[in-house]
C-alpha positions in Angstrom: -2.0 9.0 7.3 1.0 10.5 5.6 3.6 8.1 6.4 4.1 4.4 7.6 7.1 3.1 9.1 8.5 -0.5 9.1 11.6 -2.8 8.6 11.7 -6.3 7.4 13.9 -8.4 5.5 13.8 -7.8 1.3 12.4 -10.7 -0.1 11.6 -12.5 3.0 15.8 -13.4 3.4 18.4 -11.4 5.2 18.4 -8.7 7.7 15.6 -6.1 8.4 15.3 -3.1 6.2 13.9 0.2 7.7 11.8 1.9 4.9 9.1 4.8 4.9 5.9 4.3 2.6 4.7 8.0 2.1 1.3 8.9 1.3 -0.4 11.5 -1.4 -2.3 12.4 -4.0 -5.4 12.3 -1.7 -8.5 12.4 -3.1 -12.3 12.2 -2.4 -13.8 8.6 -2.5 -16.6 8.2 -1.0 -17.1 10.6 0.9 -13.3 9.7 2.4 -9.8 11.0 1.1 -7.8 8.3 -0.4 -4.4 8.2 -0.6 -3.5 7.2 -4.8 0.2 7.3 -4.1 2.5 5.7 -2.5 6.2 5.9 -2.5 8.7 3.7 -0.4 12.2 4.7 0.8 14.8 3.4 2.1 15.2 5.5 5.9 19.1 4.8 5.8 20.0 5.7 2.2 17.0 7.5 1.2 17.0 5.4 -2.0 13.6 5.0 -3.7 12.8 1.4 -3.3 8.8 1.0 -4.7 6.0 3.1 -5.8 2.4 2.4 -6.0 -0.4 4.4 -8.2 -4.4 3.5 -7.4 -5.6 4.7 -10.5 -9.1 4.0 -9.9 -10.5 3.2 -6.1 -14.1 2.1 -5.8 -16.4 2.5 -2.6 -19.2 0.4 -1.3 -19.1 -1.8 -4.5 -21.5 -4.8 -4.1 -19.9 -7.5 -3.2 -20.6 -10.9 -5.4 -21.5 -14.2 -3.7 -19.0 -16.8 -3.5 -15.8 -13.8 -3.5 -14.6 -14.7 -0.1 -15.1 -18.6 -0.4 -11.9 -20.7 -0.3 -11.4 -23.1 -3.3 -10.9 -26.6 -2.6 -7.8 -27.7 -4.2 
């Protein structure tokens, strides 16, 4: 994947937002490229409106018992 396309509203409020999340800095994980970038733009004004940087990605880590159980609150 080198791109994803979407639009919703910032913030959860207002009117959709069209924005493209670009993918890079693809390395090997795994045996599978990983994409350790991420920059969104806005598609109308081009502005830069997040970034994301994996700086470490983990495959097939064991998983602990109990992760995935909902607390009772």
């Amino acid at each position: 994947m080198i791109a994803l396309r979407k639009a919703m509203p910032l913030h959860a409020q207002g009117e959709d937002i069209e924005s493209l999340s670009y993918y890079s800095d693809y390395r090997l994980v795994g045996r599978v490229l990983r994409p350790f970038l991420m920059d969104e733009k806005n598609v109308s004004t081009g502005k830069l409106m997040s970034v994301v940087r994996w700086t470490k990605i983990e495959a097939n880590v064991p998983i602990v018992n109990g992760a995935f159980v909902p607390s009772v609150e």
